[in-house]
C-alpha positions in Angstrom: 101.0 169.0 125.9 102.3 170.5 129.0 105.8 167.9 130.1 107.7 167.9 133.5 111.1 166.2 134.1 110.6 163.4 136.5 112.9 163.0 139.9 114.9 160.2 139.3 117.0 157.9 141.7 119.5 155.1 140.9 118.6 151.8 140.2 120.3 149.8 142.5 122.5 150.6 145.5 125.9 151.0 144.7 129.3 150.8 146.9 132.5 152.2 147.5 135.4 152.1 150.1 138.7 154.0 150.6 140.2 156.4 153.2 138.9 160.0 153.8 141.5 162.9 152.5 141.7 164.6 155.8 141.0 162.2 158.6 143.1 159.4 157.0 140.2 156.7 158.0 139.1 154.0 156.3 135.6 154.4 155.1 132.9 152.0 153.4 130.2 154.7 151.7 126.8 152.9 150.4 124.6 154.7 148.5 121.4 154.1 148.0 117.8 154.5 146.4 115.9 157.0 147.8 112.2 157.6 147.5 110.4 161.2 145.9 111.2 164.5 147.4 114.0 162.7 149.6 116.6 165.1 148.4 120.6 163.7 149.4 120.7 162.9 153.1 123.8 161.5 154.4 124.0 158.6 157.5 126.2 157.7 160.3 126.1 154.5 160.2 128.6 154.0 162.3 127.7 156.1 165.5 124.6 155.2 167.7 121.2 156.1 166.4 122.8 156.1 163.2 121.9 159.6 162.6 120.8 161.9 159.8 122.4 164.9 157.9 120.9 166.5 155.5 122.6 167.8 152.6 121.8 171.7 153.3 124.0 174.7 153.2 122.8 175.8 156.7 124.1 172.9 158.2 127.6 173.6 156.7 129.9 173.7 160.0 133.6 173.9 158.1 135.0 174.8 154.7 138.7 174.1 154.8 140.3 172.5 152.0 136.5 171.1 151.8 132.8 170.9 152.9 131.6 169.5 156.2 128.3 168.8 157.2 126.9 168.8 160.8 123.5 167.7 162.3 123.1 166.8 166.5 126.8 166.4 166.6 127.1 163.7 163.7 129.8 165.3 160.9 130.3 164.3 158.0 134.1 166.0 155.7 134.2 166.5 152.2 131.2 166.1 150.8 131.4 168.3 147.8 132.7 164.8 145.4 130.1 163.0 145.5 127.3 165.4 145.4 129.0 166.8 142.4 128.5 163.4 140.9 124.4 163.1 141.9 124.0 166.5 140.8 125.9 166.0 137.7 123.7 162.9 136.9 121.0 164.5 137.8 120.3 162.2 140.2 117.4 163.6 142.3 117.3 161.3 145.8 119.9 159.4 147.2 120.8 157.8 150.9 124.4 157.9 151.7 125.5 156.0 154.4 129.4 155.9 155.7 131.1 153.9 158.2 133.1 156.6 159.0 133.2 161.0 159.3 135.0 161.3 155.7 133.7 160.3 152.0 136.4 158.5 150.7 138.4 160.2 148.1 139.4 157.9 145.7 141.3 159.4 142.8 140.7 163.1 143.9 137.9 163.2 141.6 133.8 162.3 141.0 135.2 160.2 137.8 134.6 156.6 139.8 131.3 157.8 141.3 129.8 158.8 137.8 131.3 155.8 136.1 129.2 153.1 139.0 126.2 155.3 138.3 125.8 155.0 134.9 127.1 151.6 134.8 123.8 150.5 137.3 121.8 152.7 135.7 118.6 155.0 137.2 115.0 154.6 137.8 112.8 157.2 136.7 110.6 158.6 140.0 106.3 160.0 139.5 107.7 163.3 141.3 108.4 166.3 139.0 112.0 167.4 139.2 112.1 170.8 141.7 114.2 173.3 139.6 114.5 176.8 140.6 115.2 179.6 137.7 116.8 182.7 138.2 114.7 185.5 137.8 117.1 188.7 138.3 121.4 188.8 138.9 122.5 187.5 142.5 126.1 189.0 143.5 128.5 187.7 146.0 132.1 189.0 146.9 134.2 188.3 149.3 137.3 191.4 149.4 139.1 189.7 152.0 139.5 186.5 149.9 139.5 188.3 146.7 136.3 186.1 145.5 133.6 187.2 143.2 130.6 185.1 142.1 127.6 186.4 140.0 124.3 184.4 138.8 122.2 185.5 135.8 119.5 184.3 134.4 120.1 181.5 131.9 117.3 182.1 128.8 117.4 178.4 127.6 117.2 176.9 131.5 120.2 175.4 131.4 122.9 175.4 133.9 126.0 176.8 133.1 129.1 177.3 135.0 132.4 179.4 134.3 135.1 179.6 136.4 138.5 181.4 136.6 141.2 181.2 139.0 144.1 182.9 139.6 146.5 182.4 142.2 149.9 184.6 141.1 151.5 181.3 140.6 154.3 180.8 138.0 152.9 177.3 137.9 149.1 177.5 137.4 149.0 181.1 136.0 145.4 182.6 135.3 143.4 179.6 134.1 139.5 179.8 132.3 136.5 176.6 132.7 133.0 176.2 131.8 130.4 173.8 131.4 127.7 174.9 129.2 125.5 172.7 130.8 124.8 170.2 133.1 125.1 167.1 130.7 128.8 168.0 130.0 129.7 167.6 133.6 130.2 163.4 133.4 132.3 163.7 130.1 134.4 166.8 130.7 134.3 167.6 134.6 134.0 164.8 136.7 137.5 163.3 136.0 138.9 166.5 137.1 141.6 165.7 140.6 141.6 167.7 143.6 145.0 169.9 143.8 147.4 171.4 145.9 150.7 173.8 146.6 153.8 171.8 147.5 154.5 174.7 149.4 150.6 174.1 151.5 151.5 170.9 152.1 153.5 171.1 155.2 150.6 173.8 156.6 148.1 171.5 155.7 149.8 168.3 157.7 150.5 170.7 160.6 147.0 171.3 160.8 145.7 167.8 161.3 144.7 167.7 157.3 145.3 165.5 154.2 146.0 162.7 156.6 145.2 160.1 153.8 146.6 162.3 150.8 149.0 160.8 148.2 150.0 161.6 144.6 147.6 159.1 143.8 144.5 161.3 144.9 145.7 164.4 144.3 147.5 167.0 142.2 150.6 168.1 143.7 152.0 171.8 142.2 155.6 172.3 142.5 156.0 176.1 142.4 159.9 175.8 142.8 162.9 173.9 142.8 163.3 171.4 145.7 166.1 170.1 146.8 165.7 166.1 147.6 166.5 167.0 151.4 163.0 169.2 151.3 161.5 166.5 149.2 162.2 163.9 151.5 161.1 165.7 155.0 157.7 166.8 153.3 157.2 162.4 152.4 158.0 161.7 155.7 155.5 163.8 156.7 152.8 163.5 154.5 153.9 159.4 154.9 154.7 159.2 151.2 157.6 156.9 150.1 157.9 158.7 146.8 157.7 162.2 146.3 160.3 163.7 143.1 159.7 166.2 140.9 158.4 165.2 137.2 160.9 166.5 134.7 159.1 166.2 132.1 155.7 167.8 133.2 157.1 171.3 134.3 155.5 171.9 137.8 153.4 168.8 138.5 154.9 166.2 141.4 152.9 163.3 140.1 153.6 160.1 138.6 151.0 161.1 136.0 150.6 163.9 133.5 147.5 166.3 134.2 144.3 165.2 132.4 143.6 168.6 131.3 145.7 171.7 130.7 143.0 173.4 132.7 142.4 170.1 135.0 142.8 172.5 138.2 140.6 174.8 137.0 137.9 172.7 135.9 138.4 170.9 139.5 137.3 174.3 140.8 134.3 174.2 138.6 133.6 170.5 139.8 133.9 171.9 144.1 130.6 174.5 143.1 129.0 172.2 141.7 128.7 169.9 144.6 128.7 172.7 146.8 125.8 174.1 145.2 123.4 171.0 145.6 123.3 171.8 149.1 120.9 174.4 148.2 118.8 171.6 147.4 117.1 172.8 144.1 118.4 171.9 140.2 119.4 175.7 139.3 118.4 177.3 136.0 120.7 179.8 135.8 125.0 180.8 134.4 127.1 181.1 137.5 130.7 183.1 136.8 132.7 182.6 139.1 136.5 184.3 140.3 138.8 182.7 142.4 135.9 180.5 144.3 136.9 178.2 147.1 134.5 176.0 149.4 133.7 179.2 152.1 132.8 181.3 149.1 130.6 178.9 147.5 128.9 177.7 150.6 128.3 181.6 151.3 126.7 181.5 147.6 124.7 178.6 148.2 123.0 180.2 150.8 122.2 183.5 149.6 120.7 181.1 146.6 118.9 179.2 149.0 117.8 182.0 150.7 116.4 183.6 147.4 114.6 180.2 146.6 112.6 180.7 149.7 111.4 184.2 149.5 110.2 182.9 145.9 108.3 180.4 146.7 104.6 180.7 145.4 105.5 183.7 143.8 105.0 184.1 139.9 107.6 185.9 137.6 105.8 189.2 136.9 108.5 190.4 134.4 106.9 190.8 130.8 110.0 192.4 129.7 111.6 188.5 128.4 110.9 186.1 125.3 107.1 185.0 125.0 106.6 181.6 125.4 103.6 182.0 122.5 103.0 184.8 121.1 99.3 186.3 120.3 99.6 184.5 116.3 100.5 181.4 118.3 97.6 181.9 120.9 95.2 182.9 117.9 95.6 179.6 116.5 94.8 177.5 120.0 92.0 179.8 121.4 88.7 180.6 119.4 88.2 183.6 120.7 88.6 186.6 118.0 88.2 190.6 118.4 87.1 192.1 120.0 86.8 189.0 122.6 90.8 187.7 122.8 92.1 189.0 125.3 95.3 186.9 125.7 98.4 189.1 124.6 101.3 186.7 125.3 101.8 183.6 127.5 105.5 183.9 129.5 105.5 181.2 131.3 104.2 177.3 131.0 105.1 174.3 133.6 102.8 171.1 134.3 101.0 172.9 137.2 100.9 176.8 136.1 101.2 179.6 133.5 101.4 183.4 133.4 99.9 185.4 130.6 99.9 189.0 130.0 97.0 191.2 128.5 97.8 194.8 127.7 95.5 197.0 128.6 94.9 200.4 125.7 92.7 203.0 125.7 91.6 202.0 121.8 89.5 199.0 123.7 86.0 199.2 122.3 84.4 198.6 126.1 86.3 201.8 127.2 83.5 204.2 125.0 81.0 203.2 127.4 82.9 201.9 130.8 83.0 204.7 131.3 83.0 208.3 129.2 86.4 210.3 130.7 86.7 207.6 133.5 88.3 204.7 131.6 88.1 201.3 133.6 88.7 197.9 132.6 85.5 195.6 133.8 85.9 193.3 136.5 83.9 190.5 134.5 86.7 191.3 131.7 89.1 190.9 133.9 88.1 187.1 135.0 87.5 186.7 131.1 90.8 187.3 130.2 91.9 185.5 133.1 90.0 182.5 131.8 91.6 182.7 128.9 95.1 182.1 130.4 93.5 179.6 132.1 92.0 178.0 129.0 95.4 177.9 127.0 97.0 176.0 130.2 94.0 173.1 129.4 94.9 172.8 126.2 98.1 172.0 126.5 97.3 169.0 128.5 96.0 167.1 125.4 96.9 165.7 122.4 95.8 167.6 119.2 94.7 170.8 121.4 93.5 172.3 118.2 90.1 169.8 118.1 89.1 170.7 122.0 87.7 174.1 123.5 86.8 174.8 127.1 83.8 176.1 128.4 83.3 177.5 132.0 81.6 176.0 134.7 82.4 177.6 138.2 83.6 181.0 139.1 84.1 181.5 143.0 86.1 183.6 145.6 86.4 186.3 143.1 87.5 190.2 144.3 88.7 193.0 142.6 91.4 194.9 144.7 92.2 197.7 142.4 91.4 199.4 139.2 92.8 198.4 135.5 93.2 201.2 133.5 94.4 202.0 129.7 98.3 202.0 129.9 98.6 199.1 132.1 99.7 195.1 131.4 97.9 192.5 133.4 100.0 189.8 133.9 98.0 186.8 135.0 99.3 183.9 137.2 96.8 180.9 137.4 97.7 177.5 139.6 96.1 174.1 139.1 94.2 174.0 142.6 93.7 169.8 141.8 95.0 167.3 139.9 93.0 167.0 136.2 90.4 164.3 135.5 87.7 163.7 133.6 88.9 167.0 131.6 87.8 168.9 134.6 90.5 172.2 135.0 90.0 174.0 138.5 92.8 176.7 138.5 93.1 180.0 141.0 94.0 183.0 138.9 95.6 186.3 140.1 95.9 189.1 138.1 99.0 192.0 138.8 99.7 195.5 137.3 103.0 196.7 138.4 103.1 193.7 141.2 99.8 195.2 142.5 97.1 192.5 142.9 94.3 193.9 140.8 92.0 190.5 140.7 91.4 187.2 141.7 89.6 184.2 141.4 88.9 180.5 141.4 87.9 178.9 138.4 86.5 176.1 137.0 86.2 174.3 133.3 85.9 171.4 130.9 88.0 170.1 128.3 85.2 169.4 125.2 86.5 167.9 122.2 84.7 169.5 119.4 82.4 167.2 116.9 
């Protein structure tokens, strides 16, 4: 039977309160159930109007030392935590509401967020989840910034990240991280802390930032020796009462060990994540990423987001990739036999479409009379084969597929915009134009040779179990 995932939400609204990293203010963040297709929105609660952002890369206005969010002058800093952690649970639609312009930051990691979700739990949603798989490599590089991110398509639709960094440090080196896919995230990424340069530090408060940063919510990298004169003027400004150096955890100024060898790395991987919910999609694809930071992976995200919408309604013409069922599997669900099956290979299969390919040779028995030294496929083959396609789709939407056939009904709207010829593939793309009931299927079917639309139509059959 043809199976979606469902959208899901959480199951009760959950709340948490702290102070924002870089504004230093005290912050009460609810979030809440959301209904289908609502997507992560965050809200003002606090201003008048109590106004909306959405969580979309175009409305990222700022990227230092994290992600902010504008919409009709309401901001909202650092948002890349806790969409990390409703992406990671793949949690599809949330409300988060703030009392204040920062999400609070906790420990420096997602570890609390994920922790409340799965504690409350999550409510499955009649939606389909909205996934978008990568059809062909997307590049990025920034030279200036010395970043480099690539996407490939990922043949088991997973989502898998990999991450290096590398910042000539004697203290962090050249360090590796992956996630293989997006279930691993709440076990082995969302604990991962935030970090920092001792040596950014004083930049960072001269600038107005980590107003409410301590060695509590974040990792602090010593890359030298510090005398406690320097030690004490960077507490006094940072408004830290105790700032020494670790001896026994070479190169981290915390009071606790890191939680991974690779924690700052696998941090990193944690800031794309969240980042890359903003191009509001569940992505089936690897991302590898070099030296990312929140300006490169916003920069990403919308070049992503930007490919999602050229996409849209568009099928996946390559035939070059695995079959989804190949023509022994399609021989045992269709009755069809030679010199009638005309069903080489189904690609593709969701709850709402397929794509099927029929190659087209010159050893077809129709081609000795359709015509003598002019070879043409029929039109009326065309919608046959077509059917077909269509007919294996039905079948999947019942139990036991084997004891049902489907018999026409309706063919309208159908046109024929270019010749089929031996030599070419037809790959076949047909929609569900209506929900299924009463084993009624109405599907529109296109047909493509080299991307070309060659046919089309709108079809109609029923689902007939067989006595």
């Amino acid at each position: 039977m043809v199976t979606s995932i469902q959208q899901r939400t959480l199951k009760k609204p959950v709340e948490f309160s702290g102070i924002g990293l870089h504004t230093g203010e005290a912050v009460i963040m609810s979030i809440l159930p959301a209904p289908d297709n609502h997507g992560y929105k965050f809200q003002r609660v606090d201003l008048p109007g109590k106004p909306i952002i959405d969580a979309d890369a175009d409305l990222v206005v700022a990227t230092k030392r994290g992600t902010t969010l504008e919409n009709n002058g309401a901001r909202v800093h650092t948002t890349e935590h806790i969409l990390a952690a409703l992406y990671g649970c793949e949690v599809d639609n949330a409300l988060i509401q703030l009392t204040g312009p920062e999400i609070p930051i906790l420990d420096g990691s997602s570890e609390a967020f994920v922790e409340a979700f799965e504690r409350l739990g999550y409510t499955e949603q009649e939606a389909p989840r909205i996934y978008y798989k990568l059809r062909e490599n997307i590049a990025f590089e920034d030279k200036d910034k010395n970043i480099e991110m690539l996407a490939v398509p990922e043949p088991d639709d997973q989502f898998r990240l990999t991450v290096m960094v590398d910042y000539c440090s004697p203290v962090l080196g050249t360090q590796h991280a992956s996630m293989r896919r997006l279930q691993d995230f709440k076990e082995d990424i969302a604990q991962c802390r935030t970090f920092v340069f001792l040596k950014e530090v004083k930049a960072l408060a001269k600038a107005g930032l980590i107003k409410g940063g301590d060695l509590n919510n974040a990792v602090v990298l010593i890359e030298r020796p510090y005398s406690e004169k320097e030690l004490q003027d960077i507490a006094e400004m940072v408004d830290s009462k105790d700032l020494q150096a670790q001896a026994d955890v070479p190169g981290v100024l915390n009071t606790s060990p890191l939680r991974y060898q690779n924690e700052p790395a696998r941090h990193k991987l944690l800031d794309i994540l969240g980042d890359l919910a903003l191009t509001g999609k569940f992505i089936q694809a690897h991302i590898l990423a070099a030296r990312p930071g929140h300006a490169g992976n916003v920069s990403f995200a919308k070049i992503l987001k930007k490919k999602m919408k050229e996409e849209i309604g568009k099928p996946n013409l390559d035939t070059n990739r695995p079959s989804l069922f190949d023509i022994n599997q399609i021989a045992e669900m269709l009755p069809h036999r030679y010199p009638f099956l005309m069903v080489d290979k189904i690609l593709e299969l969701d709850d709402k479409s397929i794509v099927g390919c029929k190659n087209v040779t010159v050893n077809e028995p129709f081609f000795q009379g359709h015509f003598p030294g002019n070879p043409v496929m029929p039109g009326v083959l065309q919608v046959e084969a077509m059917a077909q396609v269509g007919g294996i789709f039905a079948l999947q939407t019942v139990d036991n597929p084997e004891n049902y056939t489907t018999y026409f009904m309706k063919i309208d709207n159908v046109k024929f915009k270019k010749k089929v010829i031996p030599g070419d593939s037809i790959v076949f793309h047909l929609e569900l134009m209506s929900p299924i009931r009463r084993g009624l299927v109405n599907m529109r079917g296109r047909g493509y040779v080299q991307g070309d639309l060659v046919s089309e139509a709108e079809m109609l059959a029923q689902i007939v179990k067989d006595r």
